[in-house]
PyMOL Python script that loads the backbone (N, CA, C, O; Angstrom):
from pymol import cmd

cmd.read_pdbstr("""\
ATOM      1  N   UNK A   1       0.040   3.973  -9.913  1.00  0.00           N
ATOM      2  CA  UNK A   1       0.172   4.209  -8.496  1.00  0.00           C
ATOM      3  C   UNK A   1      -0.498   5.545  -8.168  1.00  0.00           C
ATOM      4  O   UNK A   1      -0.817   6.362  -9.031  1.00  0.00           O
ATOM      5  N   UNK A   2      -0.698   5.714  -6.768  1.00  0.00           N
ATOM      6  CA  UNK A   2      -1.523   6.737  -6.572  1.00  0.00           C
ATOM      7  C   UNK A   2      -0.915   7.051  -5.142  1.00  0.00           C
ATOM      8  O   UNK A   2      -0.566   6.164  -4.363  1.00  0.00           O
ATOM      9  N   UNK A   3      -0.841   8.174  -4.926  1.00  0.00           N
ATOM     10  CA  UNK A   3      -0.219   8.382  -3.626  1.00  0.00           C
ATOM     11  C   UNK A   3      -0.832  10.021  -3.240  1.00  0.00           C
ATOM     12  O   UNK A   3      -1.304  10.887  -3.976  1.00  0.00           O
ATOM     13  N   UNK A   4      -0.608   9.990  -1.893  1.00  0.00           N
ATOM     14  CA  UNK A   4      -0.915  11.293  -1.435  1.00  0.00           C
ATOM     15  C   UNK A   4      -1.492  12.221  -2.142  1.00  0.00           C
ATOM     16  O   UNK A   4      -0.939  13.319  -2.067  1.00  0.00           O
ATOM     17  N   UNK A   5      -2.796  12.127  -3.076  1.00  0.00           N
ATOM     18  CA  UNK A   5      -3.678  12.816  -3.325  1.00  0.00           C
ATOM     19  C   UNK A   5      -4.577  12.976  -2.394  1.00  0.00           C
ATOM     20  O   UNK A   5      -4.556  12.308  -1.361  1.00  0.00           O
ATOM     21  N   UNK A   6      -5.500  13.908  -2.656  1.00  0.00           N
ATOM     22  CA  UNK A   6      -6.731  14.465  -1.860  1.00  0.00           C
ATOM     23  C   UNK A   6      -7.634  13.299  -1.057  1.00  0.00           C
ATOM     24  O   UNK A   6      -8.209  12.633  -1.917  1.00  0.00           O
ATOM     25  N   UNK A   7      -7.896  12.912   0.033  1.00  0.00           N
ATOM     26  CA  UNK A   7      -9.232  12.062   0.575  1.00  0.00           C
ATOM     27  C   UNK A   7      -9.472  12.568   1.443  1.00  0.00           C
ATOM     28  O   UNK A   7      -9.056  13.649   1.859  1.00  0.00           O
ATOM     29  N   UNK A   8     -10.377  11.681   1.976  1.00  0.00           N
ATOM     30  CA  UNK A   8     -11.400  11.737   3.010  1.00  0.00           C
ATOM     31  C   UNK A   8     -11.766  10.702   3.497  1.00  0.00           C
ATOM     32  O   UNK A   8     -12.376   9.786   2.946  1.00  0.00           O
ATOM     33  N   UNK A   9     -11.213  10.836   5.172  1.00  0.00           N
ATOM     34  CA  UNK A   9     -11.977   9.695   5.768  1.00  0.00           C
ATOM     35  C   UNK A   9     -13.286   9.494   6.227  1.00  0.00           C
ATOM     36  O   UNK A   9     -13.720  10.381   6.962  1.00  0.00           O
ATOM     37  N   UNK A  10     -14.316   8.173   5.875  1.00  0.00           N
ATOM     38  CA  UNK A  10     -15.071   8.310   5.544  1.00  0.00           C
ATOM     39  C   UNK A  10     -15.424   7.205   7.225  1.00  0.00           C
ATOM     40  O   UNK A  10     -16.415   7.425   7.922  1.00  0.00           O
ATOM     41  N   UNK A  11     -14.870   6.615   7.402  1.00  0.00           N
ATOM     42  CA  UNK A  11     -14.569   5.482   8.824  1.00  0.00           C
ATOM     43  C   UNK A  11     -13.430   4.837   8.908  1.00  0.00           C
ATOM     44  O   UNK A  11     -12.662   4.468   8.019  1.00  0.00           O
ATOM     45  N   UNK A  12     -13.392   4.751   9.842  1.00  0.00           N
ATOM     46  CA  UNK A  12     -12.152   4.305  10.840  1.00  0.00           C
ATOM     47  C   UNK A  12     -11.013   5.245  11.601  1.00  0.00           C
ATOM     48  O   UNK A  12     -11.490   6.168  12.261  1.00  0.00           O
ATOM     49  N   UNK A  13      -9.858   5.148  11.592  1.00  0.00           N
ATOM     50  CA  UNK A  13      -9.379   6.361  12.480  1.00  0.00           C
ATOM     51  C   UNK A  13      -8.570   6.929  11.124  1.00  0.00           C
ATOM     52  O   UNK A  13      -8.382   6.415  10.022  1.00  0.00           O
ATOM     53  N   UNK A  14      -8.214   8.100  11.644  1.00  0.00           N
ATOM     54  CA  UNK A  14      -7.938   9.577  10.744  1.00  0.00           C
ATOM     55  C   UNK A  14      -6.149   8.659  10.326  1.00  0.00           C
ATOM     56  O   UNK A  14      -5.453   8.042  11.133  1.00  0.00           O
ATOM     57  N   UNK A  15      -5.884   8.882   8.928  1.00  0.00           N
ATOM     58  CA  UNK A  15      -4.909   9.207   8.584  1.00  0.00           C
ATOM     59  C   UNK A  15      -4.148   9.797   8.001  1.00  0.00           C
ATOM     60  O   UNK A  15      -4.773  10.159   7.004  1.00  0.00           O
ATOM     61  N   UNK A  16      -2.606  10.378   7.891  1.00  0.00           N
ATOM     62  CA  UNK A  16      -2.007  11.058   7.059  1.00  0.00           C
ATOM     63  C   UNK A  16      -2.020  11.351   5.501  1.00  0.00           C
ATOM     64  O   UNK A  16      -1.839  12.475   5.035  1.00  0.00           O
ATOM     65  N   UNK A  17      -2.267  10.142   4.707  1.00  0.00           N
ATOM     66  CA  UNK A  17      -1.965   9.997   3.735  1.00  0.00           C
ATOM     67  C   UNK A  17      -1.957   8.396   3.324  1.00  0.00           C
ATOM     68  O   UNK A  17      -1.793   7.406   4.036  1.00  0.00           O
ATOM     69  N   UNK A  18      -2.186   8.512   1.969  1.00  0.00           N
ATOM     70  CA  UNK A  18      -2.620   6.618   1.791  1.00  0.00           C
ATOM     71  C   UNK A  18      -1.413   6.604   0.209  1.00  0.00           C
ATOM     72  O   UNK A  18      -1.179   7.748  -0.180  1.00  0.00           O
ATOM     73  N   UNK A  19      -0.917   5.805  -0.383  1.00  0.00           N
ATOM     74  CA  UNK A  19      -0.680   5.037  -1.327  1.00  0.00           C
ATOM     75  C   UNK A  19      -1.294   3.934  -1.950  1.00  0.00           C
ATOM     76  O   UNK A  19      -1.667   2.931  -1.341  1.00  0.00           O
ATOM     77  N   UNK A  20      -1.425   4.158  -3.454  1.00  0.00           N
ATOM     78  CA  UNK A  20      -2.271   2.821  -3.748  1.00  0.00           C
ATOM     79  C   UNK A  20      -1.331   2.640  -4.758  1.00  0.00           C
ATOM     80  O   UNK A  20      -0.855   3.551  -5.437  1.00  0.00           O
ATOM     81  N   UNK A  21      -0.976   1.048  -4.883  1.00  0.00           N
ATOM     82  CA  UNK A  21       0.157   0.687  -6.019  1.00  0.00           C
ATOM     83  C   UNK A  21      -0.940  -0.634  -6.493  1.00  0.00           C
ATOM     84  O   UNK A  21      -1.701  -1.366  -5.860  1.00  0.00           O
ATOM     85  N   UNK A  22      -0.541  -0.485  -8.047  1.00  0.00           N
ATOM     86  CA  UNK A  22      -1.502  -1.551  -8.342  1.00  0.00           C
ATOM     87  C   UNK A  22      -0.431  -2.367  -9.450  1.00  0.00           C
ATOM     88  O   UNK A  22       0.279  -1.918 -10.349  1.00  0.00           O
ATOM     89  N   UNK A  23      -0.609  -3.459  -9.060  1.00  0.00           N
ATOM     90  CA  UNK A  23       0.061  -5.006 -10.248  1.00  0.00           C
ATOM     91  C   UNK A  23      -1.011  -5.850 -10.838  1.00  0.00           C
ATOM     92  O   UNK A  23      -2.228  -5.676 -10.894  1.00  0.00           O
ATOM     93  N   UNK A  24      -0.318  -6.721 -11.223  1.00  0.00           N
ATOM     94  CA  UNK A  24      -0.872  -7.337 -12.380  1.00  0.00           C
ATOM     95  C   UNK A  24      -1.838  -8.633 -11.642  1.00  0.00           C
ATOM     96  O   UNK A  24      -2.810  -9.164 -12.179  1.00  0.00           O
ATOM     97  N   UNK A  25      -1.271  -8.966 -10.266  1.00  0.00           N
ATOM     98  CA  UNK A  25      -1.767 -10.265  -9.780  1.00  0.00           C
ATOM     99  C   UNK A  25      -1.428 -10.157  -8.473  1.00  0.00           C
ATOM    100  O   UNK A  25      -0.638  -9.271  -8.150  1.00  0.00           O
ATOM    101  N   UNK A  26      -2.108 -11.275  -7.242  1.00  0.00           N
ATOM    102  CA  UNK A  26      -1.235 -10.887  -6.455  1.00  0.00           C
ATOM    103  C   UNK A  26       0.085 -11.565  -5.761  1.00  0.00           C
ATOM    104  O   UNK A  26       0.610 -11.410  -4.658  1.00  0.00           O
ATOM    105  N   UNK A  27       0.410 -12.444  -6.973  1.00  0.00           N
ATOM    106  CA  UNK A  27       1.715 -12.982  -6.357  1.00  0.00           C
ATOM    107  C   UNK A  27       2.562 -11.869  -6.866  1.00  0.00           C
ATOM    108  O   UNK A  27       3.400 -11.520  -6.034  1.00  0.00           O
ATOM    109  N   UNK A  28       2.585 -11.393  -7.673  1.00  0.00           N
ATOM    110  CA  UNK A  28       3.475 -10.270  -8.134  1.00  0.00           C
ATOM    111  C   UNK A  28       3.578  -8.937  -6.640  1.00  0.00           C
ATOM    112  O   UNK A  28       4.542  -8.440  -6.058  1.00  0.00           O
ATOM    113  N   UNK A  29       2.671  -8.832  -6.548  1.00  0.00           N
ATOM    114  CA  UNK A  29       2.354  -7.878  -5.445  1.00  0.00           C
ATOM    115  C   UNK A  29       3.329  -8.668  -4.089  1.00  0.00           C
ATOM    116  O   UNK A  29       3.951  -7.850  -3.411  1.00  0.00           O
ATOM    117  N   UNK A  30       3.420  -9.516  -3.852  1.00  0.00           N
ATOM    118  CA  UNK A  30       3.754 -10.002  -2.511  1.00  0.00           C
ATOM    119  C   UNK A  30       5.285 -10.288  -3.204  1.00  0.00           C
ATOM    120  O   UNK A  30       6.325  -9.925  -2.654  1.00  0.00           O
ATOM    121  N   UNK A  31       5.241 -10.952  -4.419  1.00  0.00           N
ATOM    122  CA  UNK A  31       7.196 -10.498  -4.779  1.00  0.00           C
ATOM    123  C   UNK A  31       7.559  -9.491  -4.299  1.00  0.00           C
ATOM    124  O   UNK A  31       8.286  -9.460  -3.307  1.00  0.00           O
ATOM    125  N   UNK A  32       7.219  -8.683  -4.775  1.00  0.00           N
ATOM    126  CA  UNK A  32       7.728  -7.255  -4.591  1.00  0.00           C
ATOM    127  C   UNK A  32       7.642  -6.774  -3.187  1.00  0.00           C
ATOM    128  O   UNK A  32       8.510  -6.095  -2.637  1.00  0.00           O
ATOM    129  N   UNK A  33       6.591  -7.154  -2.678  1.00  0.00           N
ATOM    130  CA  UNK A  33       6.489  -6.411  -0.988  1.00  0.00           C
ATOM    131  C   UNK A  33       7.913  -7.097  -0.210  1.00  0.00           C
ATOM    132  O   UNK A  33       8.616  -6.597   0.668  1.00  0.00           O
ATOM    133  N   UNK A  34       8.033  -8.490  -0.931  1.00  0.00           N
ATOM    134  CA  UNK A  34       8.746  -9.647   0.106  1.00  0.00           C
ATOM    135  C   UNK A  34      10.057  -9.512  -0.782  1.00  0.00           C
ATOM    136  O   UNK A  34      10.835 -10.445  -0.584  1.00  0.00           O
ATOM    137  N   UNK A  35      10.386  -8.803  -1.488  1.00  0.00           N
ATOM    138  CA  UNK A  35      11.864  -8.738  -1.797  1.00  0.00           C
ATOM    139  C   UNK A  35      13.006  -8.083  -0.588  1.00  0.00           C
ATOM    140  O   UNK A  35      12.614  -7.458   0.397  1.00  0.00           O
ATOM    141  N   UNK A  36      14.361  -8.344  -0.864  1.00  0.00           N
ATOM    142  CA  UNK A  36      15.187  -8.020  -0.102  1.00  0.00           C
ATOM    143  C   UNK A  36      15.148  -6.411  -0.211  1.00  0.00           C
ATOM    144  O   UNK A  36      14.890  -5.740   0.788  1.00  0.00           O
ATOM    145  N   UNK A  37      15.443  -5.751  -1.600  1.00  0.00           N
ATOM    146  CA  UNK A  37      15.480  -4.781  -0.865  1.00  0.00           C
ATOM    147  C   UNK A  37      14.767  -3.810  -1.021  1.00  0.00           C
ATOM    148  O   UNK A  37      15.276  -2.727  -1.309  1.00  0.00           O
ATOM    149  N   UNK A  38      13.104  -3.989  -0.835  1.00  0.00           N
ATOM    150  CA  UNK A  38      12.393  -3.571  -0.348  1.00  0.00           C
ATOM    151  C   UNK A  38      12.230  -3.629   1.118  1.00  0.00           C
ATOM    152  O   UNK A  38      12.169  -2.609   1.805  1.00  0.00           O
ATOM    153  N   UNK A  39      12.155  -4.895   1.623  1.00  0.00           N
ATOM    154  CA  UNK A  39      12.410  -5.248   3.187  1.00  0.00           C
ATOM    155  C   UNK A  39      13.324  -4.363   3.859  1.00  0.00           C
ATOM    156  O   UNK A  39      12.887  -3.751   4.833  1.00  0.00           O
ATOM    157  N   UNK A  40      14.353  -4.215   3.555  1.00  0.00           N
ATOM    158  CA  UNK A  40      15.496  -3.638   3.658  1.00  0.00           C
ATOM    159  C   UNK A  40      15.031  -1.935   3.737  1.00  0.00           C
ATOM    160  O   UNK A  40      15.356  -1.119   4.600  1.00  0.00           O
ATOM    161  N   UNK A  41      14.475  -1.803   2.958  1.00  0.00           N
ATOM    162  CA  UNK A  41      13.939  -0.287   2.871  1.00  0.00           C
ATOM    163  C   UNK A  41      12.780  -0.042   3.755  1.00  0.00           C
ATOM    164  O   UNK A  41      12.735   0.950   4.482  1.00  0.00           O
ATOM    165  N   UNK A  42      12.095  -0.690   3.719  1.00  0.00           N
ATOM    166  CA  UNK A  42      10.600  -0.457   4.668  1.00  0.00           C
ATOM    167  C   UNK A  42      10.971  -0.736   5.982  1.00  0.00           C
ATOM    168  O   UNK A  42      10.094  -0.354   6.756  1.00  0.00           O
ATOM    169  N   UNK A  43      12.097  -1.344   6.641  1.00  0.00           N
ATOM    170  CA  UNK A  43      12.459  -1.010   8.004  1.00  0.00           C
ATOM    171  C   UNK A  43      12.874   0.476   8.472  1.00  0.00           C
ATOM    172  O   UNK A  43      12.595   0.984   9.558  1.00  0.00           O
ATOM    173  N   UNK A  44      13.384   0.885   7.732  1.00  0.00           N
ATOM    174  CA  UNK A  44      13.117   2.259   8.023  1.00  0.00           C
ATOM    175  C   UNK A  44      12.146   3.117   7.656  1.00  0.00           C
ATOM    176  O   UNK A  44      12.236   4.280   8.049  1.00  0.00           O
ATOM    177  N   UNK A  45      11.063   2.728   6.858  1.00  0.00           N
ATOM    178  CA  UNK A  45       9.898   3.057   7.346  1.00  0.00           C
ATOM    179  C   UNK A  45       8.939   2.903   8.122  1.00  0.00           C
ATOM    180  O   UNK A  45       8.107   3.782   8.344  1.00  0.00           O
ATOM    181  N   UNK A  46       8.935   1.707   8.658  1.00  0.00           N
ATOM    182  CA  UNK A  46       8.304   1.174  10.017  1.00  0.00           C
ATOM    183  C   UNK A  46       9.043   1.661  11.026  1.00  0.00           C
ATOM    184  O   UNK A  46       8.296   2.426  11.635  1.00  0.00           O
ATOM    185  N   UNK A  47      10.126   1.639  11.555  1.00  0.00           N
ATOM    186  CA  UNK A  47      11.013   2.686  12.280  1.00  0.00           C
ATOM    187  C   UNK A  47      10.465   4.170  12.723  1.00  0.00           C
ATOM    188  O   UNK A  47      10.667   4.750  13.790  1.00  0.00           O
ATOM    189  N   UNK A  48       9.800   4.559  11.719  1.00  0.00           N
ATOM    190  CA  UNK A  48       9.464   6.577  11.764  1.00  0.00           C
ATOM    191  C   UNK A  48       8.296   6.418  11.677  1.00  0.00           C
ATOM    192  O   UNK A  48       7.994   7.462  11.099  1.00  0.00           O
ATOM    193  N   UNK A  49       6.970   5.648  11.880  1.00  0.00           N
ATOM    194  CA  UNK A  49       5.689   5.656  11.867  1.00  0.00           C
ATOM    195  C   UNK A  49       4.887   4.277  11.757  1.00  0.00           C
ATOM    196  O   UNK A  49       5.299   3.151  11.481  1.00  0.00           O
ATOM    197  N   UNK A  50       3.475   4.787  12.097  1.00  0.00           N
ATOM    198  CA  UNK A  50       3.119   3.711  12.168  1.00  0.00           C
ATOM    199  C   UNK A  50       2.547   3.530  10.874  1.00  0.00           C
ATOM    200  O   UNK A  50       2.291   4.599  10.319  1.00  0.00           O
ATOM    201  N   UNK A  51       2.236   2.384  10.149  1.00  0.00           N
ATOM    202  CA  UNK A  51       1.298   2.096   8.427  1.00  0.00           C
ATOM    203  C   UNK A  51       0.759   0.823   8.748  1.00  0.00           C
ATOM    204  O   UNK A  51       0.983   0.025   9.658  1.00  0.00           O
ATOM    205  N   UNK A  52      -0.163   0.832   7.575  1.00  0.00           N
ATOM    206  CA  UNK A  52      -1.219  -0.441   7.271  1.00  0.00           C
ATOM    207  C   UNK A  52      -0.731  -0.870   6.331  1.00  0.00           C
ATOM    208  O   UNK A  52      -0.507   0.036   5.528  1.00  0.00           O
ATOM    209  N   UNK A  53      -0.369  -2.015   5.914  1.00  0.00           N
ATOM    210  CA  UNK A  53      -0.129  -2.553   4.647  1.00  0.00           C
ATOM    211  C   UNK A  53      -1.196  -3.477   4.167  1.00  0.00           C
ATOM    212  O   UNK A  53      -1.264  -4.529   4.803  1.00  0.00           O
ATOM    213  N   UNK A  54      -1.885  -3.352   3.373  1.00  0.00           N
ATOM    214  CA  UNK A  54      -3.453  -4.347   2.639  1.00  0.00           C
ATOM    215  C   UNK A  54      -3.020  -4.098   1.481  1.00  0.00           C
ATOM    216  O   UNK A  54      -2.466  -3.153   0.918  1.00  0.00           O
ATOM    217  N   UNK A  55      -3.593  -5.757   1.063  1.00  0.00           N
ATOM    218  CA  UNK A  55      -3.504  -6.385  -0.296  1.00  0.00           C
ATOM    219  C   UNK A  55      -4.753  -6.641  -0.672  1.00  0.00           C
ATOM    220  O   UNK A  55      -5.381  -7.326   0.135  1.00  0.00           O
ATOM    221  N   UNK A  56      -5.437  -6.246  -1.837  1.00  0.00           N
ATOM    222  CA  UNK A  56      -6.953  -6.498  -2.206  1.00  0.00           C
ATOM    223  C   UNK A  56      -6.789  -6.970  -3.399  1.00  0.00           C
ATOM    224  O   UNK A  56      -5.992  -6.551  -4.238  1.00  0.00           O
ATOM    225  N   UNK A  57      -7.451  -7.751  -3.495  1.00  0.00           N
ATOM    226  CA  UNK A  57      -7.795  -8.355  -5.187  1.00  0.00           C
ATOM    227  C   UNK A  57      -9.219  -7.681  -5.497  1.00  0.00           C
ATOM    228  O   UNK A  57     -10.380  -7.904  -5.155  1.00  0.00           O
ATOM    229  N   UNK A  58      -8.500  -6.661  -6.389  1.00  0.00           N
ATOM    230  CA  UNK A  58      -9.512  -6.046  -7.869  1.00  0.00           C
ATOM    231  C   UNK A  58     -10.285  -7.040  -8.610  1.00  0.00           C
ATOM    232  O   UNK A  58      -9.931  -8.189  -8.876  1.00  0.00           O
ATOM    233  N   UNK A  59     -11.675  -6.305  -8.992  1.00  0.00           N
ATOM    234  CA  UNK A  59     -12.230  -6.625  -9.685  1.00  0.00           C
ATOM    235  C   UNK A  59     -12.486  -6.055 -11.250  1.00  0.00           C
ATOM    236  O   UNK A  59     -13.515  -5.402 -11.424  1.00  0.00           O
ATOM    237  N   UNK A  60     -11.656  -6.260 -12.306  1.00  0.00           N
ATOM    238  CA  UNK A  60     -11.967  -5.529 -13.533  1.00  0.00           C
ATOM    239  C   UNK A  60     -12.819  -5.196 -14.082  1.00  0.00           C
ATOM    240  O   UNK A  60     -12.628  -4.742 -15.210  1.00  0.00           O
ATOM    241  N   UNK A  61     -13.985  -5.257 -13.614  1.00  0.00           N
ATOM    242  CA  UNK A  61     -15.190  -4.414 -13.722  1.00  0.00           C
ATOM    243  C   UNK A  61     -15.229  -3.260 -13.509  1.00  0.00           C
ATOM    244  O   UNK A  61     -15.928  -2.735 -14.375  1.00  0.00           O
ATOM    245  N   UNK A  62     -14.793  -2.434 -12.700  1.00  0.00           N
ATOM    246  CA  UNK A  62     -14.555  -1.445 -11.969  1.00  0.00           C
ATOM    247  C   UNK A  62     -13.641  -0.227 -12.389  1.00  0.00           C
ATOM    248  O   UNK A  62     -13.127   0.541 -11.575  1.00  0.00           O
ATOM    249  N   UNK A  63     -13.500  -0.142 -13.792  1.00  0.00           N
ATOM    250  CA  UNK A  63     -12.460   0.306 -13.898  1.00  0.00           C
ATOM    251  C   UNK A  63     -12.474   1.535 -14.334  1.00  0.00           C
ATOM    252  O   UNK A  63     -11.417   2.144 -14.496  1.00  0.00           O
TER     253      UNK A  63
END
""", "prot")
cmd.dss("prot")
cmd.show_as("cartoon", "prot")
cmd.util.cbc("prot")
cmd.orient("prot")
């Protein structure tokens, strides 16, 4: 995972800070987003700001 390190926006509009969490696949990824109590938790983060949530499928080339 990667969170609130150093960037730069390069396009689109300016933001605070980004998180990158990485799994194995992406049904695993959407378990986890779509569990209870994660859901449960991220309402109060949607509550105190606004976020983007994107799901990308990696390419292991890239690594």
């Amino acid at each position: 995972m990667v969170s609130y390190g150093d960037f730069e926006v390069l396009e689109g509009r300016p933001i605070e800070g980004i998180v990158i969490a990485r799994f194995p696949d992406t049904d695993s990824a959407k378990k986890w987003y779509y569990n209870d109590a994660y859901q449960k938790a991220a309402k109060h983060r949607q509550n105190g700001a606004l976020y983007d949530g994107i799901l990308v499928a990696g390419n292991s080339h890239y690594k």
